[in-house]
SEBAVO-196329 format. One record per residue (C-alpha): residue in one letter; chain; residue number from 1; x, y, z. Coordinates in steps of 0.001 Angstrom, whole numbers. Example, Ala and Ser with C-alpha at 12.3 -4.5 7.8 and 13.67 -1.06 7.14 Angstrom:
{resn=A chain=A resi=1 X=12300 Y=-4500 Z=7800}
{resn=S chain=A resi=2 X=13670 Y=-1060 Z=7140}
END
This chain:
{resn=X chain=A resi=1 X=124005 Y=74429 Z=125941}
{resn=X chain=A resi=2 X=120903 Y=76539 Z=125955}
{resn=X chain=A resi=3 X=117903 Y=74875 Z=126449}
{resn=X chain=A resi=4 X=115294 Y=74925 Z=123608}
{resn=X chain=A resi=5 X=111551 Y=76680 Z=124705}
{resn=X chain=A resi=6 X=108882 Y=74346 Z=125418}
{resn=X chain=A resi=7 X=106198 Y=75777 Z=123060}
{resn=X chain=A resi=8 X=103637 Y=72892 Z=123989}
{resn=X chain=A resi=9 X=103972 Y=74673 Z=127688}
{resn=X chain=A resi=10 X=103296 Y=78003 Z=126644}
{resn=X chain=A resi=11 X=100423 Y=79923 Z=126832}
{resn=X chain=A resi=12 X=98497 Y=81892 Z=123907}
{resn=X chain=A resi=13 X=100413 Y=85125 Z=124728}
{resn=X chain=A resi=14 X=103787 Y=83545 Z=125639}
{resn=X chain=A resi=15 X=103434 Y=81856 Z=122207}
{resn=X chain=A resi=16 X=102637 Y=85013 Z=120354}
{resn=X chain=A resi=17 X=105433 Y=86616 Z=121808}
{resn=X chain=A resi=18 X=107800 Y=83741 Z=120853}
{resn=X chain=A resi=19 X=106342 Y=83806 Z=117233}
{resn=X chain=A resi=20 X=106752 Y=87567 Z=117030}
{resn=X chain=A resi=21 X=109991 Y=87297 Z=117749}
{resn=X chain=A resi=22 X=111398 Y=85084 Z=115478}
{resn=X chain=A resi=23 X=109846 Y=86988 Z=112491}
{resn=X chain=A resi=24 X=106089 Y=85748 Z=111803}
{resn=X chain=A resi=25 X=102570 Y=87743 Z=111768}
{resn=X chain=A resi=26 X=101097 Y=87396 Z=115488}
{resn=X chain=A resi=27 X=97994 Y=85292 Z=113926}
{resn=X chain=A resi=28 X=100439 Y=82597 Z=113255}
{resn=X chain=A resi=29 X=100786 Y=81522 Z=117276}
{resn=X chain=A resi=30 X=97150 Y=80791 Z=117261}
{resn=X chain=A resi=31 X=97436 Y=78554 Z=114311}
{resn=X chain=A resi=32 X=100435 Y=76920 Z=115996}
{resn=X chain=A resi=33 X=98594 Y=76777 Z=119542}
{resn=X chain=A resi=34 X=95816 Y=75217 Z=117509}
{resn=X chain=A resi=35 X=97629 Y=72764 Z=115640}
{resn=X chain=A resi=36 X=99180 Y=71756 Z=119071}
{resn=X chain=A resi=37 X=96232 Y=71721 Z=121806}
{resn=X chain=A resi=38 X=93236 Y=70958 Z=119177}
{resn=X chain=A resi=39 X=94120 Y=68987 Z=116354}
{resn=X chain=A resi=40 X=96856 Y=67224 Z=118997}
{resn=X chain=A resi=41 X=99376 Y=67133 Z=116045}
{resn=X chain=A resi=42 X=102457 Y=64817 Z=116632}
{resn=X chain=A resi=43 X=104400 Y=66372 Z=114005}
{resn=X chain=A resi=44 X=105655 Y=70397 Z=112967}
{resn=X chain=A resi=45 X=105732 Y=68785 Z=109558}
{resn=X chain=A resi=46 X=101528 Y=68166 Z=110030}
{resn=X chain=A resi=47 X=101099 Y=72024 Z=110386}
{resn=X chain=A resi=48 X=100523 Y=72906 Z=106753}
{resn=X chain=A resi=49 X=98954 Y=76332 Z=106878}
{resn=X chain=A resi=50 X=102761 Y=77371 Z=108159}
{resn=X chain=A resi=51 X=105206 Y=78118 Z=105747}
{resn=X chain=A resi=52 X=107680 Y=75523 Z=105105}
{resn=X chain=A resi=53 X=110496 Y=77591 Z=106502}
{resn=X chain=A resi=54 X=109073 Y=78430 Z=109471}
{resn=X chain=A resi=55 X=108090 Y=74747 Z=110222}
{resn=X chain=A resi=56 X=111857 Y=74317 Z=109776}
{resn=X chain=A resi=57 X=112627 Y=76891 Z=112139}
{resn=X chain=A resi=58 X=110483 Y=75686 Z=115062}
{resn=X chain=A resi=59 X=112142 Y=72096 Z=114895}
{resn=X chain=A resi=60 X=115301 Y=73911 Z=115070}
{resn=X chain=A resi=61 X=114322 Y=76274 Z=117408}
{resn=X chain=A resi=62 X=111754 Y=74883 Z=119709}
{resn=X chain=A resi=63 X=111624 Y=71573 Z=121932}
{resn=X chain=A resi=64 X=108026 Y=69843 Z=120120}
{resn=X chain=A resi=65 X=106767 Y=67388 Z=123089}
{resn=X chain=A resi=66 X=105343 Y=64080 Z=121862}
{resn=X chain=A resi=67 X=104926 Y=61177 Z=124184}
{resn=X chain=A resi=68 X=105539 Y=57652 Z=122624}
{resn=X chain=A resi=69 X=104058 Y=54909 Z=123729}
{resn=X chain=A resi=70 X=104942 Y=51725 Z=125432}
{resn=X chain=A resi=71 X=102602 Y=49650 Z=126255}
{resn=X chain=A resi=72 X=98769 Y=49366 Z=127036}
{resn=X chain=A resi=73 X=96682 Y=46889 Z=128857}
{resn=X chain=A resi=74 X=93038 Y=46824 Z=128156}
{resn=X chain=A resi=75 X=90733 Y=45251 Z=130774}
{resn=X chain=A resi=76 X=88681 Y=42396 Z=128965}
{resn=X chain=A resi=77 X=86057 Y=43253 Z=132028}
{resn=X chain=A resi=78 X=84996 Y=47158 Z=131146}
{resn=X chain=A resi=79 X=87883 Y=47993 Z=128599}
{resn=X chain=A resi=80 X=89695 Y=50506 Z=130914}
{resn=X chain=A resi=81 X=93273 Y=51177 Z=129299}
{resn=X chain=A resi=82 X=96284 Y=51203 Z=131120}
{resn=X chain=A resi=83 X=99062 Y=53628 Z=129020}
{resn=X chain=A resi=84 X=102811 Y=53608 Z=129559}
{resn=X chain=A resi=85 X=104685 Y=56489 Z=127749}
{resn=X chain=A resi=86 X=107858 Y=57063 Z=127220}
{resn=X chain=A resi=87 X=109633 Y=60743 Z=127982}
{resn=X chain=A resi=88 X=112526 Y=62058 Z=125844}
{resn=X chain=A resi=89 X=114144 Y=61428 Z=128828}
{resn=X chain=A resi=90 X=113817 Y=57905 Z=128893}
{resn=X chain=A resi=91 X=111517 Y=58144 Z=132481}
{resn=X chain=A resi=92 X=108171 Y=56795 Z=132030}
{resn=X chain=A resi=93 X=104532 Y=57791 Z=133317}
{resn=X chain=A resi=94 X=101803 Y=56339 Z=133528}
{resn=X chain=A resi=95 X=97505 Y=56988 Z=132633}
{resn=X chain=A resi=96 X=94248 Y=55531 Z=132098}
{resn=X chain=A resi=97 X=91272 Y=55476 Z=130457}
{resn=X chain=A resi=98 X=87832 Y=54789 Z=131741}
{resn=X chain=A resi=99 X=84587 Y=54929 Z=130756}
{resn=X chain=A resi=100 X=81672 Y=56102 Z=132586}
{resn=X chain=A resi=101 X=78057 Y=56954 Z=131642}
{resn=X chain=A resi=102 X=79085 Y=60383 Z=132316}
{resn=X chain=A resi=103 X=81742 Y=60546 Z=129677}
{resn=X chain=A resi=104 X=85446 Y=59167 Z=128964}
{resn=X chain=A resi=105 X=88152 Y=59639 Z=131917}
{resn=X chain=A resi=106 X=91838 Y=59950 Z=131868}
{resn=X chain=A resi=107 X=93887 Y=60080 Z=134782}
{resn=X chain=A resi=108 X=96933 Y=61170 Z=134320}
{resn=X chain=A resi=109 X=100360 Y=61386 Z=136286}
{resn=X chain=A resi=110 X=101971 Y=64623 Z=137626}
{resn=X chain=A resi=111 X=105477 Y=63139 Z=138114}
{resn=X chain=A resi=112 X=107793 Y=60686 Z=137219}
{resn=X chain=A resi=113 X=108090 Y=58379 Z=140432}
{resn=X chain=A resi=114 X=106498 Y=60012 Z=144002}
{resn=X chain=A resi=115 X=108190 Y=61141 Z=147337}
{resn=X chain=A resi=116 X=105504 Y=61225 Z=149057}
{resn=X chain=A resi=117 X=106256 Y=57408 Z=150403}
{resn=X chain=A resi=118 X=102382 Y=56946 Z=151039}
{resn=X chain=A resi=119 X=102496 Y=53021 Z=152497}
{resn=X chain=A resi=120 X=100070 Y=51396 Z=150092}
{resn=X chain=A resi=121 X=101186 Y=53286 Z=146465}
{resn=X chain=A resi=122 X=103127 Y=51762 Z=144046}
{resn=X chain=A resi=123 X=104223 Y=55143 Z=142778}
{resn=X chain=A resi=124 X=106487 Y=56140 Z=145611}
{resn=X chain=A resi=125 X=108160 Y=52604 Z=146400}
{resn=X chain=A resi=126 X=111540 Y=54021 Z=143569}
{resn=X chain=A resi=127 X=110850 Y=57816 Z=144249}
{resn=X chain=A resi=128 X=110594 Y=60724 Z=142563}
{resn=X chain=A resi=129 X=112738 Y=60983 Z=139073}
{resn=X chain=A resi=130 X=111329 Y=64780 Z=138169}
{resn=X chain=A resi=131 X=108359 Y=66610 Z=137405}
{resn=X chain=A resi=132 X=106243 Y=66712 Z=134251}
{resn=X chain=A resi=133 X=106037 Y=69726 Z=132261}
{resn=X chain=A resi=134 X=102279 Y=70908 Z=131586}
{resn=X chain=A resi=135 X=103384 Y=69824 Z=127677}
{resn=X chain=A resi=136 X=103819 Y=65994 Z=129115}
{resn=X chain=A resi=137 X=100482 Y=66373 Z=131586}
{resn=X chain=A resi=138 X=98697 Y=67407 Z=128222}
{resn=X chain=A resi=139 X=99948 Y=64607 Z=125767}
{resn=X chain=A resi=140 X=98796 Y=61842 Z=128385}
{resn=X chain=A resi=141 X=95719 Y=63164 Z=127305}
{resn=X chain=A resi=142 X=96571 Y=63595 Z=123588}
{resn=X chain=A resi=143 X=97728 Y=60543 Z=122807}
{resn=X chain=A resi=144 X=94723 Y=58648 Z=124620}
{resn=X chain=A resi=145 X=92308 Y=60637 Z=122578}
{resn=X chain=A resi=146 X=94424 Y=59603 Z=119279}
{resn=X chain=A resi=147 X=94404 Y=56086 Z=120271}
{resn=X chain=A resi=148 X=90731 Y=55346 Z=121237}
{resn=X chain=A resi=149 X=89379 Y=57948 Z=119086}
{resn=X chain=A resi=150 X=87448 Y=59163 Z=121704}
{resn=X chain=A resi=151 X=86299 Y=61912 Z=123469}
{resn=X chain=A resi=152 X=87715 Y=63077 Z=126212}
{resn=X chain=A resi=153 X=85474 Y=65012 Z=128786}
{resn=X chain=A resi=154 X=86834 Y=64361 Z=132529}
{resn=X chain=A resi=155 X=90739 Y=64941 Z=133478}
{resn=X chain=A resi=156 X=92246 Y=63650 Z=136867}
{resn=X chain=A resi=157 X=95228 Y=64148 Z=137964}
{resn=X chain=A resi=158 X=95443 Y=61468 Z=140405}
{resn=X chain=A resi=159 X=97875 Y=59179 Z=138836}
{resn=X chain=A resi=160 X=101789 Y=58883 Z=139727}
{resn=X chain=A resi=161 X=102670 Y=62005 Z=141683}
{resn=X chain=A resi=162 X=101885 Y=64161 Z=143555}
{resn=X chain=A resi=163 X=100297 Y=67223 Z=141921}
{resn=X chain=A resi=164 X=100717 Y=70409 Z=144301}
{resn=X chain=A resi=165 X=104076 Y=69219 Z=144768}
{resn=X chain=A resi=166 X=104322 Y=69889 Z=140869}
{resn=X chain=A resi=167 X=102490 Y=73574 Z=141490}
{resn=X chain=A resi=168 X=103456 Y=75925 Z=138665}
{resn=X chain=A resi=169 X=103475 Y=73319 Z=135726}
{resn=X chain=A resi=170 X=99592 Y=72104 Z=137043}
{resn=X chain=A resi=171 X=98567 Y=75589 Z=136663}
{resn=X chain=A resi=172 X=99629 Y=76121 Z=133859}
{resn=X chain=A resi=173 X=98159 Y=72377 Z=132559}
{resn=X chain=A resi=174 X=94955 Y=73633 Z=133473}
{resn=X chain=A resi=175 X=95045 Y=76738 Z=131465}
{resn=X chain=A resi=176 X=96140 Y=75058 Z=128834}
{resn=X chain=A resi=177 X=93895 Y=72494 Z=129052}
{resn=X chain=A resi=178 X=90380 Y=74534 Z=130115}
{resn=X chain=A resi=179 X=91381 Y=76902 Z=126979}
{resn=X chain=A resi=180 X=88642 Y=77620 Z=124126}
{resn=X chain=A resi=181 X=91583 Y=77366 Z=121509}
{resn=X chain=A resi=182 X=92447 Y=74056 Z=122846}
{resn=X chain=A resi=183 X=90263 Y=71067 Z=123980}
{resn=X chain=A resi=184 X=88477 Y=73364 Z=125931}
{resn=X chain=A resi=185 X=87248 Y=71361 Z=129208}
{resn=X chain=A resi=186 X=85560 Y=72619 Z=131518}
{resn=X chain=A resi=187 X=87323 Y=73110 Z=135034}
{resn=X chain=A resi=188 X=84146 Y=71661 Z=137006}
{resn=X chain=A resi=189 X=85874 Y=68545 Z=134595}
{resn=X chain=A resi=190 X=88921 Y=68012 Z=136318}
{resn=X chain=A resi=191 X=89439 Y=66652 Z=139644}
{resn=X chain=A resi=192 X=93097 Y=67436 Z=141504}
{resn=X chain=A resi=193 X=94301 Y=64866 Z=143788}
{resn=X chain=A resi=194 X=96863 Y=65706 Z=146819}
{resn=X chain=A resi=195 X=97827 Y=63850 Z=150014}
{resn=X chain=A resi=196 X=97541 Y=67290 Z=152045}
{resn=X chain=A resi=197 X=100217 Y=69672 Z=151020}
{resn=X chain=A resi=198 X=98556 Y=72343 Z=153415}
{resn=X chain=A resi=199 X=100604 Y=75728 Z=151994}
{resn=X chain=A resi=200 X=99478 Y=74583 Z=148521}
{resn=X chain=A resi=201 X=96221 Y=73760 Z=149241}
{resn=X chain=A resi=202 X=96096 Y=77283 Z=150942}
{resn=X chain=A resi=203 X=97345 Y=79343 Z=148098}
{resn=X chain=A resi=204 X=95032 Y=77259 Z=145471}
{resn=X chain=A resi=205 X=92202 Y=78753 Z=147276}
{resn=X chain=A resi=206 X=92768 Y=81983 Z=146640}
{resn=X chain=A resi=207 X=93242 Y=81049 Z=142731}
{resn=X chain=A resi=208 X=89731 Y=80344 Z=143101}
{resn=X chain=A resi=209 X=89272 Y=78190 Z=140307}
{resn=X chain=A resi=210 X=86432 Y=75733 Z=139625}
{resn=X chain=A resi=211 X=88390 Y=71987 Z=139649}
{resn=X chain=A resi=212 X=87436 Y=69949 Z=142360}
{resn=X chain=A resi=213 X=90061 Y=69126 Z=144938}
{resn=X chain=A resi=214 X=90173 Y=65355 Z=145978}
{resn=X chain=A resi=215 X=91911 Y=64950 Z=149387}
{resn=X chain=A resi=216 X=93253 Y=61494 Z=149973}
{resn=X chain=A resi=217 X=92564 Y=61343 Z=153099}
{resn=X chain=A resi=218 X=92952 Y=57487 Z=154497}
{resn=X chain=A resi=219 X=92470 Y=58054 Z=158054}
{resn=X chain=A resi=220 X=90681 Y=60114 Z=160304}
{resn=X chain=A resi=221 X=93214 Y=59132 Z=163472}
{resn=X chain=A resi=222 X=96120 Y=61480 Z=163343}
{resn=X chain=A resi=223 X=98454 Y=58368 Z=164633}
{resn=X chain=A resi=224 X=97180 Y=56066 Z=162004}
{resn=X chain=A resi=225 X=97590 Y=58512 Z=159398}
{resn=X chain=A resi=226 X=101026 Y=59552 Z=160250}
{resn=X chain=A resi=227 X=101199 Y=55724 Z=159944}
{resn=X chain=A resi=228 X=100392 Y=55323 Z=156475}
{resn=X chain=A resi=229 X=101431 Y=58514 Z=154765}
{resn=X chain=A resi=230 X=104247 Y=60270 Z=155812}
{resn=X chain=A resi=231 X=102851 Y=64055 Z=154642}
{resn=X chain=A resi=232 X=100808 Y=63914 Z=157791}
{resn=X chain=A resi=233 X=103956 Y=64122 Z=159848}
{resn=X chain=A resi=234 X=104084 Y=68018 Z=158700}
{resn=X chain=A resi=235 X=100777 Y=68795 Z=158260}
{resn=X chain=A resi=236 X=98285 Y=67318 Z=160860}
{resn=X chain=A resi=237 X=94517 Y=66197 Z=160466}
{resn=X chain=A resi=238 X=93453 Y=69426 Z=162233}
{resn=X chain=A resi=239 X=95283 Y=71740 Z=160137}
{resn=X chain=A resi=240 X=93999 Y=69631 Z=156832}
{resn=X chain=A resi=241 X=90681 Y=70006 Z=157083}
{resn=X chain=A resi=242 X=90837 Y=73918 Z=158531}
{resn=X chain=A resi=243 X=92216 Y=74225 Z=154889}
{resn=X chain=A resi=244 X=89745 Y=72380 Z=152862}
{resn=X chain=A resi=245 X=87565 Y=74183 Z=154736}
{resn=X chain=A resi=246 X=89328 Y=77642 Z=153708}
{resn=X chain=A resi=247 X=89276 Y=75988 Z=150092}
{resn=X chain=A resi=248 X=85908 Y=75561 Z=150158}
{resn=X chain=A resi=249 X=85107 Y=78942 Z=151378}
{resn=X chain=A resi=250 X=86993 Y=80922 Z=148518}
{resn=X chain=A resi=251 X=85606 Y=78639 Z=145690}
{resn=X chain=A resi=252 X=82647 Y=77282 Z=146651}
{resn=X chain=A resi=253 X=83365 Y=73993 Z=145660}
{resn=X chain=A resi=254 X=82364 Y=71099 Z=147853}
{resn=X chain=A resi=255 X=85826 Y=68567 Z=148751}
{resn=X chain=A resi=256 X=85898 Y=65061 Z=147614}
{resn=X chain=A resi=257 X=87760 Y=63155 Z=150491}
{resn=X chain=A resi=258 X=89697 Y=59734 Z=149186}
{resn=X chain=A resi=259 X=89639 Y=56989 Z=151636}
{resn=X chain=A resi=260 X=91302 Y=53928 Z=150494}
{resn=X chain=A resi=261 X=90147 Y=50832 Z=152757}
{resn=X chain=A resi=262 X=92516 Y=48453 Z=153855}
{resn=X chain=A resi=263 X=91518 Y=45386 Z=155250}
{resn=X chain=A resi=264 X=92144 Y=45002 Z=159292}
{resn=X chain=A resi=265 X=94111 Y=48434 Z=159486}
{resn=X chain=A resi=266 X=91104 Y=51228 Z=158316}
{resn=X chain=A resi=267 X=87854 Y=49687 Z=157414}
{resn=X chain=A resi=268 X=86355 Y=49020 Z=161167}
{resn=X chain=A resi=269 X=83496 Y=50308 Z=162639}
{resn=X chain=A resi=270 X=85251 Y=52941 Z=164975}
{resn=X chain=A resi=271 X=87170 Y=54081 Z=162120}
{resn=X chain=A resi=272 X=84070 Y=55214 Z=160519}
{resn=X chain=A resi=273 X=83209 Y=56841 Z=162904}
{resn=X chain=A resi=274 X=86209 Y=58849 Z=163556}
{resn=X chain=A resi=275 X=85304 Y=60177 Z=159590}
{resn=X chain=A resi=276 X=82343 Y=61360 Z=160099}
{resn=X chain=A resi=277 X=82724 Y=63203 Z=163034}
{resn=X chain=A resi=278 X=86153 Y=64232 Z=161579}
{resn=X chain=A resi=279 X=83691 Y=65809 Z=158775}
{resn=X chain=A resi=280 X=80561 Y=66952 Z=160617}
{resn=X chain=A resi=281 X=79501 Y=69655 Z=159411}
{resn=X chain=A resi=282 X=81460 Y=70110 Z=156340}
{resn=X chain=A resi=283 X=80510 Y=70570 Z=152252}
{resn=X chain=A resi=284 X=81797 Y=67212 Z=151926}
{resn=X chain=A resi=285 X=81834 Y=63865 Z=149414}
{resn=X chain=A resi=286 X=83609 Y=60400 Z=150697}
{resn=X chain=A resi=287 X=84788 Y=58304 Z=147962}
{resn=X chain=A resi=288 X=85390 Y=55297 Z=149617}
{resn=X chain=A resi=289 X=88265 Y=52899 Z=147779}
{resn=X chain=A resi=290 X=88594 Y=48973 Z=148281}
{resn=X chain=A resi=291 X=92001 Y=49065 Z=147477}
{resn=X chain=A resi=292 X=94300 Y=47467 Z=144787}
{resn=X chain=A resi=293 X=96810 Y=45347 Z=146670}
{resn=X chain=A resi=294 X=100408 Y=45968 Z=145721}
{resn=X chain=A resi=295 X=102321 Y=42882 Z=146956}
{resn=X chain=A resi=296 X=105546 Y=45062 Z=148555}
{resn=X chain=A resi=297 X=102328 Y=47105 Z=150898}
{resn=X chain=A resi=298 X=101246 Y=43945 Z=152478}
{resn=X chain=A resi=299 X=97931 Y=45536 Z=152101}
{resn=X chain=A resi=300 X=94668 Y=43965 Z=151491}
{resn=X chain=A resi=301 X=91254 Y=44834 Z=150347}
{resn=X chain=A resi=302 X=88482 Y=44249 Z=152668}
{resn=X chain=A resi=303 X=85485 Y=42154 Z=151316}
{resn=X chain=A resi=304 X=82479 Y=43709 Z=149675}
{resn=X chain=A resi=305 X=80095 Y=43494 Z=152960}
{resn=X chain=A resi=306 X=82871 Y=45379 Z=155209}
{resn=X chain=A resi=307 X=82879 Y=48231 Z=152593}
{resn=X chain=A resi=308 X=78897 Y=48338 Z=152305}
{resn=X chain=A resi=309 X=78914 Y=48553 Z=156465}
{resn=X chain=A resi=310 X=81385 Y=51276 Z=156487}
{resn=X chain=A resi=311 X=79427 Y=52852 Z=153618}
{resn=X chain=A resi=312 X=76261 Y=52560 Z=155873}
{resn=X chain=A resi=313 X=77926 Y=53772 Z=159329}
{resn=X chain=A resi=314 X=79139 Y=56941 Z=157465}
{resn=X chain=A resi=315 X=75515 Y=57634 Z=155549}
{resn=X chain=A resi=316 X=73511 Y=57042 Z=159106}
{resn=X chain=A resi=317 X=75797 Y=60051 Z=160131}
{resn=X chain=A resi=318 X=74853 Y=62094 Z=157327}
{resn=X chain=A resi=319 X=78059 Y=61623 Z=155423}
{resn=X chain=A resi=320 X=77472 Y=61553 Z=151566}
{resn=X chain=A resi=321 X=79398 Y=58377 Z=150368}
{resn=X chain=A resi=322 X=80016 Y=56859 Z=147067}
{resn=X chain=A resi=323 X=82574 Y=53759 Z=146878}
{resn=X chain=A resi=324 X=84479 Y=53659 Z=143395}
{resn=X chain=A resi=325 X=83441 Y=51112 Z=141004}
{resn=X chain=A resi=326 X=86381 Y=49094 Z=140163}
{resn=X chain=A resi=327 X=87655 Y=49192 Z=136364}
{resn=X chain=A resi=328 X=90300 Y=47283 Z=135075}
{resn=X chain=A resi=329 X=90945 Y=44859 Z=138119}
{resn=X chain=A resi=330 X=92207 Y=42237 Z=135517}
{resn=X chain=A resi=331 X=95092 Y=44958 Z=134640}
{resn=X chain=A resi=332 X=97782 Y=46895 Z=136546}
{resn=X chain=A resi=333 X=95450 Y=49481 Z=137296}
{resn=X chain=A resi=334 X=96742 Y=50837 Z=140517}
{resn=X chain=A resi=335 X=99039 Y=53862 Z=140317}
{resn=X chain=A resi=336 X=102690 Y=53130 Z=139299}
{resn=X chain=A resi=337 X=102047 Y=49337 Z=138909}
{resn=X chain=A resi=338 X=102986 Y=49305 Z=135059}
{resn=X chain=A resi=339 X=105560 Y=51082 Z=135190}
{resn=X chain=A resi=340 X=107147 Y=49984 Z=138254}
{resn=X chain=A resi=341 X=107113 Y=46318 Z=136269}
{resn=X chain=A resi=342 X=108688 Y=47790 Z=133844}
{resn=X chain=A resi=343 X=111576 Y=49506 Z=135752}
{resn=X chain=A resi=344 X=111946 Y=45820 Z=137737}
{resn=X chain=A resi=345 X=112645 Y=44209 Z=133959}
{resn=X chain=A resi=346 X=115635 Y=45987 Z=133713}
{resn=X chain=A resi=347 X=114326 Y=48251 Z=130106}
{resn=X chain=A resi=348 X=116389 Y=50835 Z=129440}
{resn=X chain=A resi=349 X=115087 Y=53655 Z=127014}
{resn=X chain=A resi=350 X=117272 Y=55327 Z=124936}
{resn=X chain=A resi=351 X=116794 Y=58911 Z=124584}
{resn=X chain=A resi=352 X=116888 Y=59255 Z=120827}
{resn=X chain=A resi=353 X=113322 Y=57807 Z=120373}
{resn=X chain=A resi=354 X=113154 Y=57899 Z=116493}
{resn=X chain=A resi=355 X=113428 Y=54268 Z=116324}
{resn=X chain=A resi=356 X=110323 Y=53476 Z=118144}
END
């Protein structure tokens, strides 16, 4: 069976082309595209300035992407939601919301599951299931901003999955998303997050866009990091940073490094020191994060005067440090926690989701 287009994935002129062709004015895509990426409509039938038949012939014709969802947590500390949503598929994905003084946050997955098989993420302990389309990257954010009635003005893509090991569909979630017909953020808005895929990171340079790239980083001891996240068995330390380097040359934009502290195994004194001179030198931010134990890791977090020395030891070396302020520690807030409780319950989904 043929597989019904994706119009939620396409861009303006793909969409034009599609509408073209199955007999409408070439104004109407833009209405559609709008009714889609701006007024985040969960329904052909909501798109009234179409005609009736040709709302009839895009349900027919065309696969509309609407996430439902599951379940949310909300933190009774600093209200940070935790989403699960449900894919026609039956997978699930997960996202948050956070507020900042700066604005509302989402962070949103990239896949269903991880292969990546970092140590201390709950994403990668069942795999990877598939990618996301940009259309299910996009309603993560849709259905958020329906549900809080909020504002959305920073996206992250730092949630389950790993992003540059979902290329082609983030690029073309960013276009969709940075779009003046569509919510229009601006790419200095959203932050990418990847474990090192050196290739990738090499050929986003040269797209030269103006997201920030996060690297989670973890370690600044080759050994250690081979250790704790198996992506640095391919792609060494050396050859990492020679490409956030390269990254930084063809966009300008200064790196965000992730380092997630685990207690007894990271957080000592020589192991801030390995970071900064690992980063000497370099257009550089250190975001240091007291982890989120996940019970199958064995991981712990390290107590709030460890992370203020290691804080301190990096700073006195000129390193530019910020550690993450900790929302919704009273929820499953660390990536793939939800759903991986979820998935341990047993639910099955069944793909005709009309009845939820």
């Amino acid at each position: 069976m043929k597989q019904k287009p994706d119009i939620k994935s396409m861009n303006l002129a793909e969409l034009t082309e599609f509408v073209t062709e199955a007999g409408q004015k070439p104004f109407r895509a833009k209405q559609l595209y709008q009714w889609m990426h701006q007024k985040m409509s969960v329904s052909i039938d909501e798109m009234t300035n179409l005609s009736a038949a040709f709302r009839e012939s895009l349900k027919e014709e065309a696969t509309y992407t609407v996430l439902k969802q599951v379940d949310v947590q909300i933190s009774k500390r600093d209200g940070t939601r935790k989403y699960l949503f449900l894919l026609e598929d039956g997978n699930m994905v997960e996202s948050v919301f956070m507020r900042y003084k700066t604005g509302n946050s989402v962070c949103i997955s990239s896949q269903a599951g991880c292969r990546m098989g970092c140590r201390f993420c709950a994403s990668a302990l069942n795999g990877l299931a598939r990618n996301l389309l940009p259309s299910e990257m996009l309603e993560q954010i849709y259905r958020i901003s329906a549900d809080t009635k909020e504002r959305i003005s920073n996206v992250v893509v730092m949630g389950t999955g790993e992003p540059l090991d979902n290329y082609d569909n983030l690029l073309r979630f960013i276009e969709l998303l940075c779009n003046e017909d569509g919510l229009h953020i601006s790419q200095r808005n959203v932050t990418v997050s990847t474990c090192g895929i050196v290739p990738k990171i090499l050929e986003l340079a040269h797209k030269k866009l103006q997201i920030t790239l996060a690297i989670s980083l973890h370690a600044a001891d080759q050994q250690k990091r081979k250790e704790l996240m198996p992506i640095a068995n391919r792609y060494g330390l050396e050859d990492l940073i020679t490409a956030c380097q390269f990254y930084f040359d063809m966009t300008g934009r200064r790196i965000t490094f992730e380092y997630s502290l685990l207690a007894g195994v990271n957080d000592s004194d020589g192991d801030a020191d390995l970071l900064a001179k690992l980063l000497l030198g370099m257009n550089c931010h250190v975001n240091l994060i007291p982890v989120n134990p996940v019970k199958e890791s064995g991981f712990g977090s390290p107590d709030k005067e460890s992370v203020a020395d290691f804080r301190r030891r990096l700073e006195q070396r000129g390193i530019q440090v910020t550690v993450r302020r900790e929302l919704g520690g009273d929820i499953d807030a660390a990536c793939g926690q939800l759903r991986k409780k979820y998935m341990e319950k047993g639910y099955i989904f069944e793909t005709n989701l009309a009845n939820l």
